[in-house]
C-alpha positions in Angstrom: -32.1 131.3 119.6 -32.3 134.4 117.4 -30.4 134.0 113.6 -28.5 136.9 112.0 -27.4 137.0 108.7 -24.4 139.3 108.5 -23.0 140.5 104.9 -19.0 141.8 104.7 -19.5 142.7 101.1 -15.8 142.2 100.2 -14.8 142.7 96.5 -15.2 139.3 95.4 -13.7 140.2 92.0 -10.1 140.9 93.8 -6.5 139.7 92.4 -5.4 137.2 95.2 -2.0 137.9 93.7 -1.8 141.2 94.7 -0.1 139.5 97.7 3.2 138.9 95.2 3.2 143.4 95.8 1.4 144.6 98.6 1.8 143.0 102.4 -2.6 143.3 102.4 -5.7 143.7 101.4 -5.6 146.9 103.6 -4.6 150.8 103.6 -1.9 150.2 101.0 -3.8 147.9 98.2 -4.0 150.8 95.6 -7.5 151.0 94.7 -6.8 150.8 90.9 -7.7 147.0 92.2 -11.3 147.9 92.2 -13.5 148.0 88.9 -16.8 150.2 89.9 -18.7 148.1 86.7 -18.2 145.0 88.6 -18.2 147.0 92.5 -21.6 148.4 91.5 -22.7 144.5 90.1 -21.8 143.0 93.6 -23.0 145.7 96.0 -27.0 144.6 94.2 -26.3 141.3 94.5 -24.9 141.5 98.1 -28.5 143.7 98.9 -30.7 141.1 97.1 -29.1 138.5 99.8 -29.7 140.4 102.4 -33.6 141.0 101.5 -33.4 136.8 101.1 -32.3 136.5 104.3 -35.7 138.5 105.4 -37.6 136.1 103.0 -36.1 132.8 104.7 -36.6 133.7 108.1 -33.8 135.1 109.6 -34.4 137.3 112.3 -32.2 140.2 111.5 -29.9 141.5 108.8 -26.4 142.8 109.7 -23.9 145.1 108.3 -20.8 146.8 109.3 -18.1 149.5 108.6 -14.4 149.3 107.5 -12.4 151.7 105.4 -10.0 151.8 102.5 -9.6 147.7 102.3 -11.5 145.2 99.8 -11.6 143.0 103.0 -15.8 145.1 103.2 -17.1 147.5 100.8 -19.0 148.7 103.6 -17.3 152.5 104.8 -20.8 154.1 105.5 -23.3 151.0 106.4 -26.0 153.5 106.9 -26.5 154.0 103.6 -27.2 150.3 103.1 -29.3 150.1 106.1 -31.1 152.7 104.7 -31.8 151.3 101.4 -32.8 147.5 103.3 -35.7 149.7 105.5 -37.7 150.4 102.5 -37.4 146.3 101.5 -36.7 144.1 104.6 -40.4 144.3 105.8 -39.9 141.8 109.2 -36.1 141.1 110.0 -34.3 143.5 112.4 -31.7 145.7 110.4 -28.3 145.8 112.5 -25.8 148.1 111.9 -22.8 145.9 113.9 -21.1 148.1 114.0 -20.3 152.3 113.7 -16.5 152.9 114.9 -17.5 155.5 117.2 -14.2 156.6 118.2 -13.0 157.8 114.6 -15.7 160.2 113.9 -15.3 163.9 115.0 -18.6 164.1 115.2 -20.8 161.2 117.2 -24.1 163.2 117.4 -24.8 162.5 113.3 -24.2 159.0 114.3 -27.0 159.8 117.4 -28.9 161.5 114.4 -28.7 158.5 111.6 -29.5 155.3 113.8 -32.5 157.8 115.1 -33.5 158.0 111.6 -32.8 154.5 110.7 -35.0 152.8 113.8 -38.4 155.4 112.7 -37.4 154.1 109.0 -37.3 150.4 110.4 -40.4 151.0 112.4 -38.3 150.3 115.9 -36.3 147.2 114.0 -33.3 148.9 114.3 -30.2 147.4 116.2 -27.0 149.8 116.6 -23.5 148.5 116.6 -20.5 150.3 118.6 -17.3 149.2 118.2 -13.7 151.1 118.9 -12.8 149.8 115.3 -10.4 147.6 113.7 -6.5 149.1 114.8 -6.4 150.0 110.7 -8.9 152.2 110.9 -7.0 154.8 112.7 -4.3 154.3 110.2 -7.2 155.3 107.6 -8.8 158.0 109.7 -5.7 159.9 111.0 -7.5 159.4 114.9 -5.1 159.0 117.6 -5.3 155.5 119.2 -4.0 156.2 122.4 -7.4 157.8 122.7 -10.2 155.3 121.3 -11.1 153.8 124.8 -11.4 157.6 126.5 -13.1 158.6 122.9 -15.2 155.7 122.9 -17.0 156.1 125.9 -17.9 159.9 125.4 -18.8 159.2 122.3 -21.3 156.7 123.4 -22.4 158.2 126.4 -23.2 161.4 123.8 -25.0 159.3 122.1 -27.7 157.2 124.5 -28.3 160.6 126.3 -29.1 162.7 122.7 -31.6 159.3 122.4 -33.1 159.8 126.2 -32.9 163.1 127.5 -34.8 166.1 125.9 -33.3 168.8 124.7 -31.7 171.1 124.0 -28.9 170.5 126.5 -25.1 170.9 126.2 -22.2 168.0 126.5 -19.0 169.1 127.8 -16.9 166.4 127.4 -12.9 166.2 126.9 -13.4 164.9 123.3 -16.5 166.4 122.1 -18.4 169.6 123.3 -21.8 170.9 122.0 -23.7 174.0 122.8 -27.0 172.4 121.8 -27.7 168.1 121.3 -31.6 168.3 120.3 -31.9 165.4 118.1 -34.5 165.9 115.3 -36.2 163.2 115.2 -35.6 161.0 118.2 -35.6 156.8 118.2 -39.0 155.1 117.4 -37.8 152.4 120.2 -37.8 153.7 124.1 -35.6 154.4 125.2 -33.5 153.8 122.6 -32.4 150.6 120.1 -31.0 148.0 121.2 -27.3 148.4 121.8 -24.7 145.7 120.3 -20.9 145.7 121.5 -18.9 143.1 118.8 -15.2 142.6 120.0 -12.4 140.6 119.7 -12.6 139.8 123.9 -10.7 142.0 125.5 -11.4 142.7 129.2 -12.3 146.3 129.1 -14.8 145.5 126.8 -17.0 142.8 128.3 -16.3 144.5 131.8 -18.1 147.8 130.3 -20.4 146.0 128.5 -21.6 143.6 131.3 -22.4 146.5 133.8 -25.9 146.5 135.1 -26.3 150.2 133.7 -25.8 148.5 130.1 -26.2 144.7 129.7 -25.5 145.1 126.2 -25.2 142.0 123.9 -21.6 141.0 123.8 -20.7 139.1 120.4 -17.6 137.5 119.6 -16.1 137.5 116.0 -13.6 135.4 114.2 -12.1 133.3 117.1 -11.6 129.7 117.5 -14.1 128.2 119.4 -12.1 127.7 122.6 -11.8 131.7 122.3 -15.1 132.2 121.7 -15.8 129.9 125.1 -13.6 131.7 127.3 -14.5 135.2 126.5 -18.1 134.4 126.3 -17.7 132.8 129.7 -15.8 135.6 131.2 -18.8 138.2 130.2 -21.4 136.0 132.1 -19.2 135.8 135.5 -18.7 139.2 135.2 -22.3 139.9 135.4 -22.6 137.5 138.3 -20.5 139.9 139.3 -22.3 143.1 139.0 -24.9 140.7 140.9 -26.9 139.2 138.2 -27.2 136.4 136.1 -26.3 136.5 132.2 -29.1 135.8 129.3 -28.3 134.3 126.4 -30.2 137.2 124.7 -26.7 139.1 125.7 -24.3 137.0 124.2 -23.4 136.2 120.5 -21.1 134.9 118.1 -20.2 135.5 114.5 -18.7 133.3 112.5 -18.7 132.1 108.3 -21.0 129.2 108.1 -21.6 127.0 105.3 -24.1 124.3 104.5 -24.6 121.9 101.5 -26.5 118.6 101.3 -23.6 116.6 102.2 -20.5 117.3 104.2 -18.6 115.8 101.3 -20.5 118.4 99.0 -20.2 121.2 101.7 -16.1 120.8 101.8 -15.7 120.6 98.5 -17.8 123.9 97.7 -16.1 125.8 100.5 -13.1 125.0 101.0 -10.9 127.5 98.7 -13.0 130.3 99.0 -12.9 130.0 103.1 -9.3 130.2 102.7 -8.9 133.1 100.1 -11.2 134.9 103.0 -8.9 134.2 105.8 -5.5 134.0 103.9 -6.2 137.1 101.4 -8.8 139.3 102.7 -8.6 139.4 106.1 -4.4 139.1 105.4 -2.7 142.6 106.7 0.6 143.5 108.9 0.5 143.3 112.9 1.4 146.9 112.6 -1.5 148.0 110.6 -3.9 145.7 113.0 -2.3 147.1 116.7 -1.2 150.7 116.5 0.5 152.3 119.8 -2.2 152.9 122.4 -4.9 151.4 120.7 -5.5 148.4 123.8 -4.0 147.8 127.2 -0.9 145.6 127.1 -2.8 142.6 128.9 -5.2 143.2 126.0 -2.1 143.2 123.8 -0.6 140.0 125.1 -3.9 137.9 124.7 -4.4 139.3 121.2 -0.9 137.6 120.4 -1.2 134.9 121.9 -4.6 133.9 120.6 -5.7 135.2 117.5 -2.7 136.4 115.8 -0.8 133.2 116.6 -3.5 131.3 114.8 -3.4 133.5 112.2 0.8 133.9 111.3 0.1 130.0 109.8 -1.6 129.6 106.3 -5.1 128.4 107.4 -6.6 125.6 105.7 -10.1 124.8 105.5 -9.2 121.9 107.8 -7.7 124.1 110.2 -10.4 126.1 110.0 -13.2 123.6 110.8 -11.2 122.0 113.7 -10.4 124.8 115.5 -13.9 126.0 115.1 -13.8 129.1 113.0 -15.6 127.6 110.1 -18.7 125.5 110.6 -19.1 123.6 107.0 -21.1 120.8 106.3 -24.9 118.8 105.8 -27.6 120.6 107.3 -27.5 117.4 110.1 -23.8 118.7 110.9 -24.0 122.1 111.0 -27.1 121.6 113.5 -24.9 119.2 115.5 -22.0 121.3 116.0 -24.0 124.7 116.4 -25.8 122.8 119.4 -22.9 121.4 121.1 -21.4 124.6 121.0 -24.4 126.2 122.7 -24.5 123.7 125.5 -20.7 125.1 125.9 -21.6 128.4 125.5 -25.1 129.5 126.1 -24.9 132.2 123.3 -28.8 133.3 122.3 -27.8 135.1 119.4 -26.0 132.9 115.9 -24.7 136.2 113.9 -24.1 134.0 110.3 -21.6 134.7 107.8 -22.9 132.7 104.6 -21.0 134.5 101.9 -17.5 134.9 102.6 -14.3 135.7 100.4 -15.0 134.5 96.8 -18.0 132.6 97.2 -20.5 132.9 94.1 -24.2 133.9 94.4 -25.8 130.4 93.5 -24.0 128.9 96.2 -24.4 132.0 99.0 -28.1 131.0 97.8 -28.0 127.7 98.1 -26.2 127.9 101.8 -28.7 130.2 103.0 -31.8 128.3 101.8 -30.6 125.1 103.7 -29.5 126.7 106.4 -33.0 128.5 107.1 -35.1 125.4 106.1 -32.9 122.9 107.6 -30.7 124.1 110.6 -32.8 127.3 112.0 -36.0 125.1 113.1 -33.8 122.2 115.2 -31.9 124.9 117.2 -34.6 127.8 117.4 -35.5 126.0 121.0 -32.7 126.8 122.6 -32.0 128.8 125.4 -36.0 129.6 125.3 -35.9 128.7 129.3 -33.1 130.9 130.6 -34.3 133.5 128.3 -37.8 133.5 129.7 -36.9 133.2 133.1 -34.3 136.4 132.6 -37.3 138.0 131.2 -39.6 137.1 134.8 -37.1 138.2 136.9 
């Protein structure tokens, strides 16, 4: 199994009674919120985590992108990735990921990551995603379009990373006269591509083909989500006519570990909430513009996530349903491992600062983690993995 620590880099320092004003902590929370003394204090302390995180072991590094919310102070995660090449000397640097369908122009995506992998010395891992639905709201980009938009953009992308240029790309949502990427990947023929998603079928059936067989993670479900979609991506593949690694599957999710479960609850618990009660808190509208998924995507969106979600969740919910894995380092390594033998996910994307929580204890959470839970579960899925890799 492969470990991934993964940074939001919300704005710890926020008001969590702006609710009493604003329906969220996207789009419409004025940014007179924010205080760049303590914003420039927090995005050096959430860097020095992430070059711990290479320290203790963790296989890669992972940041992302969202827009105009204090939910991740992340709106251009190359710039961070940038700044972690020259200090993360052995973890893989993930970008997880660039919303490709809101840009106007996807080749300086083709040309950044290109930069980022020779900077990373072929480290690099890129991230697609069609973006959260309140990105378009931010960016103005029609949603109707992100699928169609997605897919050229990508398809833009792998062949300015492949194919030599110059050459031209006529697409219906973005034309070049020349693509001649200066300088091309250090990896061939090209990074590792990532798809994150909240499961929905047009995704994993894309994702799974035998043209791709991209890693599919899952973020932010219940458990029982988190099985069924991951499940769904491996029968697709069987399929296309072959059998699912656990190298392609993943899941994300805030973890947090103490020396006892009673400690580990009693750390956690209100700063796990604030995350999923005030930071990740916004309107359906803002979440699910017009046209942005398919109906059937629609309906299991509703039906899943956002009816777990329209209830206050408590750090008990949150552990039972299996959002939140909190507890000793014995627990977490129990529940991780169960949930593989349900799973068969090769790739534990780990969210050890969430919300609110403070520095010493992001610390201390890591530290155990790596020490304590990484060597009892880096066994598994070494067999299917290596047998993948034979065939």
């Amino acid at each position: 199994m492969k470990f991934f620590f993964f940074h939001l880099m919300p704005y710890a320092h926020l008001d969590l009674d702006y609710d009493k004003t604003y329906p969220g902590a996207y789009l419409t929370l004025p940014n007179s919120y924010y205080d760049p003394k303590k914003g420039s204090a927090l995005y050096h302390r959430y860097l020095d985590e992430l070059e711990l995180a290479d320290e203790l072991g963790f296989d890669g590094v992972c940041v992302n992108e969202h827009h105009q919310t204090a939910y991740g102070l992340m709106p251009a995660p190359n710039l961070l990735a940038g700044a972690l090449t020259r200090s993360v000397r052995n973890a893989r640097i993930c970008v997880l990921g660039r919303a490709l369908p809101i840009t106007d122009n996807p080749l300086s995506i083709a040309e950044e990551f290109a930069m980022l992998d020779n900077l990373a010395e072929g480290r690099f891992i890129a991230g697609f995603v069609r973006g959260l639905g309140t990105e378009y709201h931010a960016s103005m980009a029609n949603p109707s379009f992100s699928h169609a938009r997605f897919h050229e953009a990508h398809d833009l992308i792998v062949r300015a990373w492949t194919e030599t240029g110059p050459f031209a790309f006529d697409g219906k949502h973005y034309r070049y006269r020349y693509v001649n990427i200066w300088p091309r990947p250090y990896q061939t023929p090209h990074p590792p591509i990532w798809i994150p998603s909240q499961g929905s079928r047009e995704t994993y059936e894309w994702a799974a083909h035998p043209d791709r067989k991209y890693t599919y993670l899952i973020t932010f479900n219940p458990a029982e989500a988190v099985k069924r979609n991951l499940d769904a991506y491996a029968r697709q593949c069987e399929t296309y006519g072959y059998e699912c690694s656990p190298h392609q599957l993943g899941w994300a999710l805030p973890i947090y570990v103490a020396e006892t479960d009673e400690a580990a609850n009693r750390e956690a618990a209100d700063h796990i909430e604030v995350f999923f009660n005030k930071f990740i808190n916004s309107p359906a509208e803002y979440k699910l513009p017009p046209g942005y998924s398919s109906m059937a995507s629609y309906k299991y969106v509703m039906e899943t996530k956002f009816k777990v979600r329209e209830q206050f969740l408590s750090h008990a919910a949150l552990t039972g349903n299996g959002m939140f894995v909190c507890g000793s380092p014995e627990t977490v390594s129990e529940i991780l491992a169960r949930r593989f033998d349900e799973m068969g996910y090769g790739n534990l994307v780990c969210m050890l600062q969430f919300g609110t929580l403070p520095g010493e204890l992001t610390e201390k959470s890591m530290t155990l983690f790596a020490k304590e839970v990484m060597p009892r579960l880096r066994h598994l899925g070494e067999a299917p993995i290596a047998a993948s890799a034979a065939q």
